[in-house]
N, C-alpha and C positions, 0 to 999 in steps of 0.2 A: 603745082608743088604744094601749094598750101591746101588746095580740095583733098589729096593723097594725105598729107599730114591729119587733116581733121578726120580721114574714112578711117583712119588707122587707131588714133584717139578713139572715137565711139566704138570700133571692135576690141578697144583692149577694158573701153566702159564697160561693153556688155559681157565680156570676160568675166571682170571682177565680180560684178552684178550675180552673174552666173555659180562662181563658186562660192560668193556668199552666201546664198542661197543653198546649196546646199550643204554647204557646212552648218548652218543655220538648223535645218532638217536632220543632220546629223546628231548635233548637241539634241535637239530637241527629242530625239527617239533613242538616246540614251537617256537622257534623262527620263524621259517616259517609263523606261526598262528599268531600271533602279528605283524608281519611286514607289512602282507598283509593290504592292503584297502578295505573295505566293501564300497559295492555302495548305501545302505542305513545303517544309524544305526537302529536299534530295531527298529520296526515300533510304539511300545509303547511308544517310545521317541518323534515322530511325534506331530510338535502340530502347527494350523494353529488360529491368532486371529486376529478378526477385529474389530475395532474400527469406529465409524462416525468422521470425521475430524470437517467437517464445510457444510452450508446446504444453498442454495440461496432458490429463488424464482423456480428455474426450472432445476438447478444443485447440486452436491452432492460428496463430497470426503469423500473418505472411506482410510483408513489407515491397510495393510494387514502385517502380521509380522511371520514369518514363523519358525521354528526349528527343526534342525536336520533332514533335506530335502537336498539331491544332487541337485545344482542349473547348469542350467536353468530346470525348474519345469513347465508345464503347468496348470494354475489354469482355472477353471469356475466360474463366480459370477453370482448368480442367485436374481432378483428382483422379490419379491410375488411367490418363487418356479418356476419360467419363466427363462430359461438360457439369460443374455443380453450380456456378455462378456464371449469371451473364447480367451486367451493369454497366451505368454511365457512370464516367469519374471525371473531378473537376481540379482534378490535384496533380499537380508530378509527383507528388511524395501521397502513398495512400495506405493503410493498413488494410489489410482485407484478411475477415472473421469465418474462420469454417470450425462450425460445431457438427455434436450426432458423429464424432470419432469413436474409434474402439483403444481401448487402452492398452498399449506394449506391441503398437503396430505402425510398420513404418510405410507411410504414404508419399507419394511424389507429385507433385504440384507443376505447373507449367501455365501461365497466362498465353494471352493473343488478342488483336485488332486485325479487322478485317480493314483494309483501305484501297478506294477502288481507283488508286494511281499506281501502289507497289504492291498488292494483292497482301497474303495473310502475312502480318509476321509476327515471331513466337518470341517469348523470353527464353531464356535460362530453363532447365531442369530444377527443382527444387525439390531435396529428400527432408520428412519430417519424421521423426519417430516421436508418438506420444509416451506421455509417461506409464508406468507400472502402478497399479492399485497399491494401498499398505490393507495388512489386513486388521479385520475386526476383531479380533480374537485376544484377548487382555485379560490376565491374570490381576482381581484388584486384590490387594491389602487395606485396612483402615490402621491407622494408628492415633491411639487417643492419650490428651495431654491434660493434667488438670483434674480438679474433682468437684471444681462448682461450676454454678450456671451462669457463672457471669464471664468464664472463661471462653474466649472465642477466637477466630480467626478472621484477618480481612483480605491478605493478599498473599500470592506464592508466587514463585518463579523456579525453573531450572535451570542449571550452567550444564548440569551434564546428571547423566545418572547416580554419580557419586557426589553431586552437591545442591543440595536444594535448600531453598529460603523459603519460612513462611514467617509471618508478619501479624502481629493482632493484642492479644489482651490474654496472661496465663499464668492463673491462680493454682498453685498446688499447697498440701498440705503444711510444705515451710515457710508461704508466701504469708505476707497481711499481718506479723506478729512480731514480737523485738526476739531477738537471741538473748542468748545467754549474757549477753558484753552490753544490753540494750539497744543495738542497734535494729532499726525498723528494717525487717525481708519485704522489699519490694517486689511488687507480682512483676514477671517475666513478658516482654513483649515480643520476642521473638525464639525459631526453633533453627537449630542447620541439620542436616542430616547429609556425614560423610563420608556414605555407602555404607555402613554396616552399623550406624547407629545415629539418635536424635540427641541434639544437646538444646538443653535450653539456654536463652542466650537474654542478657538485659542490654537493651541498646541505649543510652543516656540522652535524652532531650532538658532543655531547659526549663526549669520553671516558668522563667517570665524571660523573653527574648536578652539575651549577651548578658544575664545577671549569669553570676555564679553558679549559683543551686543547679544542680539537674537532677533528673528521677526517668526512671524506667516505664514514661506514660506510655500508652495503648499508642500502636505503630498501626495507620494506616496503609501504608502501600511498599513495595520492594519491587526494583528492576535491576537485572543485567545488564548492563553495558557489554559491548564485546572488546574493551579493551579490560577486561578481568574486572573492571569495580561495580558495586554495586550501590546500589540508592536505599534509602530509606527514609519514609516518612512518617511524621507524625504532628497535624496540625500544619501550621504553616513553617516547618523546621524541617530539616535534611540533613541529615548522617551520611558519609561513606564507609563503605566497609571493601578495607583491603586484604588479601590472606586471613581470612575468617576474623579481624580485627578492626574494632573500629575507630573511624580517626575523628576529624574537625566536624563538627556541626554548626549551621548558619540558619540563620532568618531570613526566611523569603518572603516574594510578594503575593504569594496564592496559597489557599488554607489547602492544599493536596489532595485530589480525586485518583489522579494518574497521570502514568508519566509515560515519553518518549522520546528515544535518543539516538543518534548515532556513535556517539561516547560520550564520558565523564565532561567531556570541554564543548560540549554541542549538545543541549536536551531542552524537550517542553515541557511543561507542568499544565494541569490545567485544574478549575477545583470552583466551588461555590460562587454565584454572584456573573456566573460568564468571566471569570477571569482564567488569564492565558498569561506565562512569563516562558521566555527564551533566554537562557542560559548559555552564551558564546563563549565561556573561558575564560572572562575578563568579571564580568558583571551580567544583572539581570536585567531585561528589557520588558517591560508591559508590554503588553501584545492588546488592541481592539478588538473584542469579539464578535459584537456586533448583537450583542444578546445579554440579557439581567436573568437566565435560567440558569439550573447548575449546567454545569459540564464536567460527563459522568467520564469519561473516557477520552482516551487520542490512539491513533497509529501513523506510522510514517512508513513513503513507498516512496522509490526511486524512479520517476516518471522518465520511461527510456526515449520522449519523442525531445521535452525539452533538458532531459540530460540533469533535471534538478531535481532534489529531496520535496516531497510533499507531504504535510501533514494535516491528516483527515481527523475529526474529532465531532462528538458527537451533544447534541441539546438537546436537554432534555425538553418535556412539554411539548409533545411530538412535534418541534422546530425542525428534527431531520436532523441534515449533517454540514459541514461546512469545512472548507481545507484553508491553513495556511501556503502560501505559494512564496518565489522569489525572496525578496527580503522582508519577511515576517508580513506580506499582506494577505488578508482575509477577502477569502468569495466563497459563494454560495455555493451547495452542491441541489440539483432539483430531490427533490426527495415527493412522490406524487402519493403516498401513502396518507391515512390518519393514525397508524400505528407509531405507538412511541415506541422509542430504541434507546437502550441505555446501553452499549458496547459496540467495539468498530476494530477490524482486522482487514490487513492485505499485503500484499508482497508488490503488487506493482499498479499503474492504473488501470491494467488490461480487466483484474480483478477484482472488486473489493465485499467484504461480505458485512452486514451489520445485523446485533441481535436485540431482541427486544420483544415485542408481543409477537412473536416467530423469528425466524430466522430471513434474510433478505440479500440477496447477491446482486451486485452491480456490473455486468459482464456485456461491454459492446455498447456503453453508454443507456445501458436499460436497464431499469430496477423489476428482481424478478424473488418472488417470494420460494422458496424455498419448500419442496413436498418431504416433510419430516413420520408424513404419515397420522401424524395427532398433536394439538394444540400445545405450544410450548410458552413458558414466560422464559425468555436467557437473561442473565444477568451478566454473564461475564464468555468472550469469545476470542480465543488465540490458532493460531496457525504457525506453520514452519516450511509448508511445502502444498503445492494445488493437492496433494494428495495426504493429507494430514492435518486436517482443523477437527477441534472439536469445541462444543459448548457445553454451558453446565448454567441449572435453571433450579426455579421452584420445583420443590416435589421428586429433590436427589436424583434428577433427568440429568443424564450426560450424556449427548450425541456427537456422533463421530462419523465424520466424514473420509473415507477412503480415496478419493479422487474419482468413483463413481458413484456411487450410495452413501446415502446413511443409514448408522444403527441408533437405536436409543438404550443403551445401560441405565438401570434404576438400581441405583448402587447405595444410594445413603437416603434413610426415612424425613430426615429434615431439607433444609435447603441449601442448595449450591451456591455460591456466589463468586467465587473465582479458581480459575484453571491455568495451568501452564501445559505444555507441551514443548518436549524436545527428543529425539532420536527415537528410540519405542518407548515412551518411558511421560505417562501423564500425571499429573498431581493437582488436588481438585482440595477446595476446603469449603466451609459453610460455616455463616456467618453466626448462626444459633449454636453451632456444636462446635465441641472444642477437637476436632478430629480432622485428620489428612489423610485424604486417599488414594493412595497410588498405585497407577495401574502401571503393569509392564507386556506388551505387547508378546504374543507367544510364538 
């Protein structure tokens, strides 16, 4: 009775024994199973999309987004079913550059990875149509202000073909002398022209910052804003002008080289000394420049990766270029050149172009010099569209850029020093001559 009890014991021992043991083995080979790394997941999971970014005259970004892909991954991108690129990418989010396009022609894009668990697989279809050339062809006019030499111009802008600013220093025959009443004809610093004629215009600056006095001194610089106002400088002071009228003037922190803004309540200044101020709507903020050179110029672009305004700006003493970012911080931009550059333009960071002892294009992270055909000095360089910039230089050169070529116009015997551009419709001045020249596309 008791041998039977104890044989029954040791078989219900080695029972237990038994399923521990494999249950033991169980856990253990799940967990084995779960712990591991799969070098892909589910190939069902796999998913490749492209998107067109932005499209010039003869180039094209594509936006490639990838999931649930072991990286680095080699893709193919194939243009009209033709393989054009084959690369290693190390990104799920990647831009991909295809230049040597034709212009007003629409192209279809389609990526792929080969992988040798779920064979090929393909993104998306993606149609691209590039942009349409402008053409070269410009009818110019000159219009001349003034009757001495000391009469001059230093900056222009257009809102539209019936409204243009130019800005500078203009003595005429009633200017410099008292009338009739004694009162002293101060010379004119600014002209508007509204479509069908020029007026001359006196913009009021202070004599000495918040004293009383003001006088009609020589006006550096004029911008448009696109909420209709526009700017004006002279020295370290600033005018607005609303409906052809001008209003409040203040003292600022920078003597005014040039300005950029997104409006009246958001702009940069930048000007002698490496100074740089930021104008929020409120008050003005110094900015660090990082630099005691002048700072001839700025532009701002709306960088579409991180969704924020960036302002590029240019040093003189061929320092290159340098962008404000985020909240007013300064970084470097590589500049591998020893040409100086005193002007800077762009629409976004895909582009950006700077002028100076040639012309110079930033496109794909590479700085690439510009075949103008013959030796330029640019002083001043604006755009509106990848198919529409032009420059104006020493030696009354003005080159124009279509979205595939450029022309060079030798339009005025003296020297150019700044341009505007908008719709067909450019306007150029020079800082020796007291003269505007506007061309109007034909």
């Amino acid at each position: 009775m008791n041998i039977s009890k104890s044989k029954t014991n040791i078989i219900s021992l080695k029972s237990f024994v038994l399923n521990l043991f494999f249950l033991l083995c169980l856990l253990l080979s799940l967990s084995l199973f779960f712990s591991c790394e799969t070098t892909e997941p589910p190939p069902s999971n796999q998913k490749l999309t492209l998107v067109a970014e932005d499209a010039s005259c003869t180039e094209a970004w594509l936006n490639l987004k990838i999931e649930n892909i072991s990286l680095p991954t080699e893709i193919v991108l194939k243009q009209n079913d033709t393989t054009i690129i084959t690369t290693n990418i190390n990104s799920k989010d990647t831009t991909l550059f295809i230049e040597n396009l034709l212009p007003s022609q629409t192209y279809t894009f389609q990526t792929s990875i080969q992988n040798p668990a779920s064979g090929i697989k393909k993104s998306n279809k993606v149609p691209v149509t590039t942009m349409d050339t402008t053409s070269h062809h410009f009818t110019w006019e000159t219009f001349t202000f003034g009757g001495e030499s000391s009469s001059h111009f230093n900056d222009v802008t257009i809102i539209n073909e019936n409204n243009i600013w130019a800005v500078g220093e203009i003595h005429t025959e009633s200017t410099d002398k008292f009338d009739s009443n004694g009162i002293w004809m101060q010379p004119y610093n600014a002209v508007h022209w509204d479509g069908s004629e020029w007026e001359l215009k006196r913009i009021m600056f202070y004599t000495f910052c918040n004293q009383e006095h003001k006088a009609s001194y020589p006006a550096k610089t004029v911008f448009s804003f696109t909420d209709g106002v526009i700017t004006i400088t002279s020295g370290s002071q600033i005018t607005y002008i609303e409906n052809v009228e001008q209003k409040n003037v203040e003292c600022i922190p920078v003597s005014v080289n040039s300005i950029w803004g997104i409006s009246s309540e958001d702009f940069y200044v930048v000007g002698n000394g490496g100074k740089i101020a930021h104008y929020n709507g409120s008050s003005w903020i110094k900015i660090e420049s990082g630099t005691n050179n002048r700072i001839s110029d700025l532009w701002g672009i709306h960088n579409s990766k991180t969704k924020e305004n960036e302002v590029y700006f240019v040093k003189t003493g061929g320092e290159g270029t340098s962008k404000i970012t985020g909240i007013d911080k300064v970084q470097e931009v590589d500049w591998p050149y020893t040409n100086a550059i005193e002007t800077i333009w762009g629409i976004s960071e895909k582009v950006i172009y700077v002028g100076g002892e040639g012309i110079f294009k930033r496109i794909n992270n590479e700085w690439i010099k510009e075949d103008l055909g013959n030796e330029v000095l640019v002083m001043d360089l604006k755009g509106e569209s990848y198919n529409s910039i032009v420059s104006v230089g020493l030696n009354g050169l003005l080159n124009y850029y279509n979205g595939s070529t450029w022309k060079t116009h030798n339009i005025l015997r003296g020297n150019l020093t700044a341009v505007s551009v908008k719709d067909n419709t450019i306007a150029a001045i020079g800082i020796s001559d007291n003269v505007i020249i506007i061309g109007r596309r034909n």
